[in-house]
Backbone atoms as SQL, in Angstrom:
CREATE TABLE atoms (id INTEGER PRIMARY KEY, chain TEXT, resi INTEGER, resn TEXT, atom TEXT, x REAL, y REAL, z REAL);
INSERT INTO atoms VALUES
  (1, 'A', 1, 'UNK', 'N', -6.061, -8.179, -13.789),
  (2, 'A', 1, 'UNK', 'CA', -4.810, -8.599, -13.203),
  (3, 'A', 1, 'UNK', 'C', -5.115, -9.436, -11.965),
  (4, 'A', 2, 'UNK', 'N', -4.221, -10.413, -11.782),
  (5, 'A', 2, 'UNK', 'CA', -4.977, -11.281, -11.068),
  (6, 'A', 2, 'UNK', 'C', -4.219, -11.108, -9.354),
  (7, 'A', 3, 'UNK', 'N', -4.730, -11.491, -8.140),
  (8, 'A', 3, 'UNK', 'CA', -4.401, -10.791, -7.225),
  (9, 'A', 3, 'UNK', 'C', -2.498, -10.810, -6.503),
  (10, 'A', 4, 'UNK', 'N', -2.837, -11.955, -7.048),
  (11, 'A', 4, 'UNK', 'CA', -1.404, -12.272, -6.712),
  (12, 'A', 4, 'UNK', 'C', 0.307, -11.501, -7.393),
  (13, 'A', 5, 'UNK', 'N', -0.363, -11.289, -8.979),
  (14, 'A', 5, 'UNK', 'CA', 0.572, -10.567, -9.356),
  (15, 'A', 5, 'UNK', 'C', 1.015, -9.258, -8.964),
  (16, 'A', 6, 'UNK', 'N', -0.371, -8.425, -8.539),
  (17, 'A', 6, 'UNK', 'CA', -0.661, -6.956, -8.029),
  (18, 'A', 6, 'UNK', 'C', 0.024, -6.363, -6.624),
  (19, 'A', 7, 'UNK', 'N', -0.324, -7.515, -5.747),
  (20, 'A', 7, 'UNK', 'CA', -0.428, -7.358, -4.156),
  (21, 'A', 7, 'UNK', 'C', 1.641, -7.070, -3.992),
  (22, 'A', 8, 'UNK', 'N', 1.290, -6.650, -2.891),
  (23, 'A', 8, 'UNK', 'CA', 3.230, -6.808, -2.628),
  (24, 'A', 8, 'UNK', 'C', 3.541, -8.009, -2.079),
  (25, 'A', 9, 'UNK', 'N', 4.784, -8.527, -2.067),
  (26, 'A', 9, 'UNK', 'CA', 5.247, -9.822, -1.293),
  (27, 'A', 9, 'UNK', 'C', 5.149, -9.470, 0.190),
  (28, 'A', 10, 'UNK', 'N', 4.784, -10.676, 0.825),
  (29, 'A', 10, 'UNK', 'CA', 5.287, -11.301, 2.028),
  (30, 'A', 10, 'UNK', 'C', 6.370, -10.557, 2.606),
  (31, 'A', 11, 'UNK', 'N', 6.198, -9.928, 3.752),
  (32, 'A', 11, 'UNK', 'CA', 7.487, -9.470, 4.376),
  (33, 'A', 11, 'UNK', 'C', 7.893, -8.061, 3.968),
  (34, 'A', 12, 'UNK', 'N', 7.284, -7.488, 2.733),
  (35, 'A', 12, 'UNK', 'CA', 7.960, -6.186, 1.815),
  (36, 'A', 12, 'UNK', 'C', 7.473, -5.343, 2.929),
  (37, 'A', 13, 'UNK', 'N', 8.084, -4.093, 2.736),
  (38, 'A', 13, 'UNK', 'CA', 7.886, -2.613, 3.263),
  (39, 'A', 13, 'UNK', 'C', 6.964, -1.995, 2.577),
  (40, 'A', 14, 'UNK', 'N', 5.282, -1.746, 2.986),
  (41, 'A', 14, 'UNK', 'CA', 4.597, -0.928, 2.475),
  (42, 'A', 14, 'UNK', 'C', 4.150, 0.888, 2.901),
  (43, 'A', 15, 'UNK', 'N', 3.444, 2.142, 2.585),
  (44, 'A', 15, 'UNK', 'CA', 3.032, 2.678, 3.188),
  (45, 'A', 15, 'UNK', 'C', 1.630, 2.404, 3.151),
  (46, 'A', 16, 'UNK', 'N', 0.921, 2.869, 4.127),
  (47, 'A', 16, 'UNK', 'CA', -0.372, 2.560, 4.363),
  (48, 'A', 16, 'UNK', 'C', -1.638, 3.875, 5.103),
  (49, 'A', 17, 'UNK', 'N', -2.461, 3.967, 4.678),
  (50, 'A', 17, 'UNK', 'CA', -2.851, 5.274, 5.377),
  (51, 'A', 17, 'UNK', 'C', -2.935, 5.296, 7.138),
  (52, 'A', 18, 'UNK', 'N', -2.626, 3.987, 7.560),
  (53, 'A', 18, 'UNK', 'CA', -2.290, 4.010, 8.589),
  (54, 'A', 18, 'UNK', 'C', -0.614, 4.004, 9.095),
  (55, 'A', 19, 'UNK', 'N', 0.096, 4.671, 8.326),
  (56, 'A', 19, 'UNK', 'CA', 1.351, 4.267, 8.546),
  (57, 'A', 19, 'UNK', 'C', 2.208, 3.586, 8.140),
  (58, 'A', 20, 'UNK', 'N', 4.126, 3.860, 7.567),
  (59, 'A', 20, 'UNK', 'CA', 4.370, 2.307, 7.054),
  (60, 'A', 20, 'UNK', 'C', 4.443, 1.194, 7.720),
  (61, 'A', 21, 'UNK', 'N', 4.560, 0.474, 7.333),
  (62, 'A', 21, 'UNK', 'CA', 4.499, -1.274, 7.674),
  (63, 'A', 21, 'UNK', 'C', 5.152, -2.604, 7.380),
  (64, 'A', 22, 'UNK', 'N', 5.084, -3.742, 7.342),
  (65, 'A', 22, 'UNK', 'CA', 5.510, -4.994, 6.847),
  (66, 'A', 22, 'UNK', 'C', 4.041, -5.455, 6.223),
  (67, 'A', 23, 'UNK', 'N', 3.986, -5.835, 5.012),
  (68, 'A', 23, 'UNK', 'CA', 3.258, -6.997, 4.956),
  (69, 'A', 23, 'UNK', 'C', 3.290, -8.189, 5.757),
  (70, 'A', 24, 'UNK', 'N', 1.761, -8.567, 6.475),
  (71, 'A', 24, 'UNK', 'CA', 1.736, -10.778, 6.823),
  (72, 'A', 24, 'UNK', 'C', 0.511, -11.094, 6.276),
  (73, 'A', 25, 'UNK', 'N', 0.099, -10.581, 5.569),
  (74, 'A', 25, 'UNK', 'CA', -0.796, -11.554, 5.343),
  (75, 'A', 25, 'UNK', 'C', -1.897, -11.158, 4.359),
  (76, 'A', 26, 'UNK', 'N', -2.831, -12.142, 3.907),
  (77, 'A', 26, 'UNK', 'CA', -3.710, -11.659, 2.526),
  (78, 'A', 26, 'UNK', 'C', -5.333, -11.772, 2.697),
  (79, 'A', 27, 'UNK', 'N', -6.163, -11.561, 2.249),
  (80, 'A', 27, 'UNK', 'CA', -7.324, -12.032, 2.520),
  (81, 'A', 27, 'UNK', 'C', -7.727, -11.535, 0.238),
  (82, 'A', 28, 'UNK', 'N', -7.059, -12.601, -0.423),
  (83, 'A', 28, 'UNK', 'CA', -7.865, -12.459, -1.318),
  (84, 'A', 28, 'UNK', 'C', -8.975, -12.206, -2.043),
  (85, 'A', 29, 'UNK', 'N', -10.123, -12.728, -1.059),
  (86, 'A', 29, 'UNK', 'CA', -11.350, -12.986, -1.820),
  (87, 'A', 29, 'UNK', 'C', -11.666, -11.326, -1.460),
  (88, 'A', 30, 'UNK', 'N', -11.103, -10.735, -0.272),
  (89, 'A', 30, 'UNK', 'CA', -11.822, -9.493, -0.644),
  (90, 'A', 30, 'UNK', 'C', -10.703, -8.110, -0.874),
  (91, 'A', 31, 'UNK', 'N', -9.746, -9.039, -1.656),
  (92, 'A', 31, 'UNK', 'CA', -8.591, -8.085, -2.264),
  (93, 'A', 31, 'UNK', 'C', -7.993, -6.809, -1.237),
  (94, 'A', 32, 'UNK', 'N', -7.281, -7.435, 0.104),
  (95, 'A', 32, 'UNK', 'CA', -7.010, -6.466, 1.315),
  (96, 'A', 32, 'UNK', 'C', -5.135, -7.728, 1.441),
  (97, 'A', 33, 'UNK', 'N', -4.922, -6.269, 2.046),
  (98, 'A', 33, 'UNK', 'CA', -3.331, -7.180, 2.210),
  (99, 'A', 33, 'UNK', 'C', -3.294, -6.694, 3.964),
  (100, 'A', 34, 'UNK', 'N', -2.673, -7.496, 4.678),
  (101, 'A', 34, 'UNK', 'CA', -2.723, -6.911, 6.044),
  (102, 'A', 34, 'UNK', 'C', -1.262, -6.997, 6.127),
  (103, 'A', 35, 'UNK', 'N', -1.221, -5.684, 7.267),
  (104, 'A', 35, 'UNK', 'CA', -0.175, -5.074, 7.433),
  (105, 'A', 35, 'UNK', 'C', 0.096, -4.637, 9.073),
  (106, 'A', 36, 'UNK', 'N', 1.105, -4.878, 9.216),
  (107, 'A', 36, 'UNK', 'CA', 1.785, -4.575, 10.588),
  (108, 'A', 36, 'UNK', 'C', 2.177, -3.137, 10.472),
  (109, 'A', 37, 'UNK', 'N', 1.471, -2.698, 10.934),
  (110, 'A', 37, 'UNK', 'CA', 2.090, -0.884, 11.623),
  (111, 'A', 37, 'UNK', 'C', 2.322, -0.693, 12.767),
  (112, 'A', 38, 'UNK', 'N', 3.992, -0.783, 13.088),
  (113, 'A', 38, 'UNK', 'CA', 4.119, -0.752, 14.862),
  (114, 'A', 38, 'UNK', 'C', 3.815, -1.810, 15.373),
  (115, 'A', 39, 'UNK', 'N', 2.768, -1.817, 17.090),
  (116, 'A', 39, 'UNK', 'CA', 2.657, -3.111, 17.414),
  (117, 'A', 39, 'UNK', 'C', 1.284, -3.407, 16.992),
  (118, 'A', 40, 'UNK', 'N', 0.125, -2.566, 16.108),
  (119, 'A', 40, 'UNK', 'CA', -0.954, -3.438, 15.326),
  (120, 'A', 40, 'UNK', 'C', -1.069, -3.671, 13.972),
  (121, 'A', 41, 'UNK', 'N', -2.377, -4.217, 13.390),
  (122, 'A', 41, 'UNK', 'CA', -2.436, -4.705, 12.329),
  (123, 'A', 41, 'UNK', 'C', -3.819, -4.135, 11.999),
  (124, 'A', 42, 'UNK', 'N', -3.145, -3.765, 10.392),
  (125, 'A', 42, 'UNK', 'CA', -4.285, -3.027, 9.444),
  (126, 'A', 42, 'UNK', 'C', -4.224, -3.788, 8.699),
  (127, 'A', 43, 'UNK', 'N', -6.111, -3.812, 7.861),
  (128, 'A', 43, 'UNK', 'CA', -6.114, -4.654, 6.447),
  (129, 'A', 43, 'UNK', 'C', -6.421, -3.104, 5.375),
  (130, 'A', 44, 'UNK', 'N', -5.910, -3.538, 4.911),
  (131, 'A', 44, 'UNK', 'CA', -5.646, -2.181, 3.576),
  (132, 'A', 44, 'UNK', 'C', -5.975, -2.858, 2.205),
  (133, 'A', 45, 'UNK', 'N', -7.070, -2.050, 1.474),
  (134, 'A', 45, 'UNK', 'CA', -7.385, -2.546, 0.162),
  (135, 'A', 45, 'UNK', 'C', -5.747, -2.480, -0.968),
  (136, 'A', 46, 'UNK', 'N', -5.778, -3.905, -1.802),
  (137, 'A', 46, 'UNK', 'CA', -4.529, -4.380, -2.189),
  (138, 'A', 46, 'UNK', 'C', -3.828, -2.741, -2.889),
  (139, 'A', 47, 'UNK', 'N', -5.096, -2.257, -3.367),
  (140, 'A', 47, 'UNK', 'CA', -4.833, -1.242, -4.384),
  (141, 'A', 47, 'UNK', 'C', -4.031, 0.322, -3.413),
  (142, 'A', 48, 'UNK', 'N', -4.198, 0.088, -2.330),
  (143, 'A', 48, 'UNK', 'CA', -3.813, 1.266, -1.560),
  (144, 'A', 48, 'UNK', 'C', -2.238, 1.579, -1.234),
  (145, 'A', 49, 'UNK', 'N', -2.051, -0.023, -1.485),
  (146, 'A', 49, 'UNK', 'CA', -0.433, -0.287, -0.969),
  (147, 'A', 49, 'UNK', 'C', 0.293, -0.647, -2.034),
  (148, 'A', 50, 'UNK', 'N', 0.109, -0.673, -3.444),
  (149, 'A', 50, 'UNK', 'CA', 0.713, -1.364, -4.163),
  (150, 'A', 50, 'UNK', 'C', 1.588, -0.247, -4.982),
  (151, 'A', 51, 'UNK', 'N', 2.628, -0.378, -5.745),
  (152, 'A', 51, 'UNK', 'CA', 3.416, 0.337, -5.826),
  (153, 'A', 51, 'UNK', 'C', 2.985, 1.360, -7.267),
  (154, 'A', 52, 'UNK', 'N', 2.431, 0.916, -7.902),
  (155, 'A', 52, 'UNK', 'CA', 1.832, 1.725, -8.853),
  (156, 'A', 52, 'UNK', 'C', 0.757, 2.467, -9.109),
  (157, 'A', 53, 'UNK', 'N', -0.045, 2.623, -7.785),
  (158, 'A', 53, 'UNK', 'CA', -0.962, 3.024, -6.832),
  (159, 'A', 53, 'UNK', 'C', -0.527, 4.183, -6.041),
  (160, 'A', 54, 'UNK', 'N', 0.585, 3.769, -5.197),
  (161, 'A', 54, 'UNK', 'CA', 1.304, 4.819, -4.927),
  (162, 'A', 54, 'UNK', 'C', 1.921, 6.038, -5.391),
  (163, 'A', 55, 'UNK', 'N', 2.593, 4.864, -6.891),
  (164, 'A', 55, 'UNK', 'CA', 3.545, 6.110, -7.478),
  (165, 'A', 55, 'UNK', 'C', 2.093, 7.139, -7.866),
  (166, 'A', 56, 'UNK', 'N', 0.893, 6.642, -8.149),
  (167, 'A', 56, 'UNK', 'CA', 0.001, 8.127, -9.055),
  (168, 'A', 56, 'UNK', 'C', -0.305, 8.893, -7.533),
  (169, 'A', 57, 'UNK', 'N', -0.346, 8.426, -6.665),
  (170, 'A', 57, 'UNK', 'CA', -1.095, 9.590, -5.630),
  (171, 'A', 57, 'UNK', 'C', 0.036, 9.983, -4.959),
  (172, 'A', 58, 'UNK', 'N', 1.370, 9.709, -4.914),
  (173, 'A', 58, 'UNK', 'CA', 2.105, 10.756, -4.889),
  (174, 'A', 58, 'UNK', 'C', 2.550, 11.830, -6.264),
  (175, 'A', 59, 'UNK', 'N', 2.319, 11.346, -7.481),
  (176, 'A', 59, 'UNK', 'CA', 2.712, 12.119, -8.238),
  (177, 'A', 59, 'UNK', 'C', 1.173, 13.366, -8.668),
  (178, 'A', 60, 'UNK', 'N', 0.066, 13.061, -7.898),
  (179, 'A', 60, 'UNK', 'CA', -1.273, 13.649, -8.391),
  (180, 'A', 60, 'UNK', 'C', -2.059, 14.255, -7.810),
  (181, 'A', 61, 'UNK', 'N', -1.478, 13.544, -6.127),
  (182, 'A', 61, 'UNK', 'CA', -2.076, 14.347, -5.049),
  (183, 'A', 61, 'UNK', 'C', -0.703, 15.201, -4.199),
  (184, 'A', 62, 'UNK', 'N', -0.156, 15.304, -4.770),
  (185, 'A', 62, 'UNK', 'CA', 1.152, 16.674, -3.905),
  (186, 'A', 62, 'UNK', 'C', 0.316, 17.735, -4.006),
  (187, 'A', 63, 'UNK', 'N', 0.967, 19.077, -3.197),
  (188, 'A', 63, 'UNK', 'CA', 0.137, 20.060, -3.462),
  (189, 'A', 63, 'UNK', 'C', 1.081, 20.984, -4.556),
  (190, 'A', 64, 'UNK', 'N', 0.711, 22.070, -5.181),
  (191, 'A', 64, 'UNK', 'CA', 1.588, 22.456, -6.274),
  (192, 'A', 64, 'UNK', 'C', 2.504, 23.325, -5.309),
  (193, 'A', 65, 'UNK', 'N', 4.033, 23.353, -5.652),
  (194, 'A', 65, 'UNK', 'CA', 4.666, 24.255, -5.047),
  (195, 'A', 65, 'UNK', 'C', 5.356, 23.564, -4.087),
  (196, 'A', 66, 'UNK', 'N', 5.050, 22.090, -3.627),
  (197, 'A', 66, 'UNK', 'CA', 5.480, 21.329, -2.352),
  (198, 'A', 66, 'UNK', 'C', 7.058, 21.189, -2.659),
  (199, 'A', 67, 'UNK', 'N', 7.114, 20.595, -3.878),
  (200, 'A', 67, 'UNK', 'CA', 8.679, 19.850, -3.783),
  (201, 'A', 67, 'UNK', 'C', 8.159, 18.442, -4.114),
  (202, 'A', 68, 'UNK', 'N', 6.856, 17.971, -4.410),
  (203, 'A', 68, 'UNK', 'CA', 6.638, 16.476, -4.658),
  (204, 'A', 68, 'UNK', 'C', 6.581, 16.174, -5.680),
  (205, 'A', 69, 'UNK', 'N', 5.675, 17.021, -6.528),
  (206, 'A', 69, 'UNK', 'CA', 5.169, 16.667, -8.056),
  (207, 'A', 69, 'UNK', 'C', 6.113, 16.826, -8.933),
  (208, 'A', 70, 'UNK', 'N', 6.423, 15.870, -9.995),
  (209, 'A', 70, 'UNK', 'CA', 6.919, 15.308, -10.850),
  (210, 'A', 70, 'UNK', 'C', 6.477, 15.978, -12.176);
């Protein structure tokens, strides 16, 4: 899949292990999307923030009994 289709848009609302954020910006060649959390900026591998990425490690990493898992 090629990076562009994967990554989130410009401007979208991501979470990030540093916190949620805005997407600004990309660094393709080494597949990282950077992200505004608050007043700094994290680069986060594309795969960390992307929404189908997300949906498995919230549906895989809840703990049993939480109220998360699906």
């Amino acid at each position: 899949m090629e990076f562009k289709e994967k990554a989130p848009r410009l401007g979208s609302r991501v979470s990030t292990p540093e916190g949620d954020g805005q997407v600004i910006g990309y660094n393709v060649p080494a597949d990282r999307v950077t992200v505004k959390v608050g007043s700094r900026r994290c680069s986060c591998p594309s795969a960390s923030v992307c929404s189908p990425r997300q949906q498995h490690d919230a549906h895989y990493n809840s703990a049993p009994g939480d109220g998360t898992a699906t």
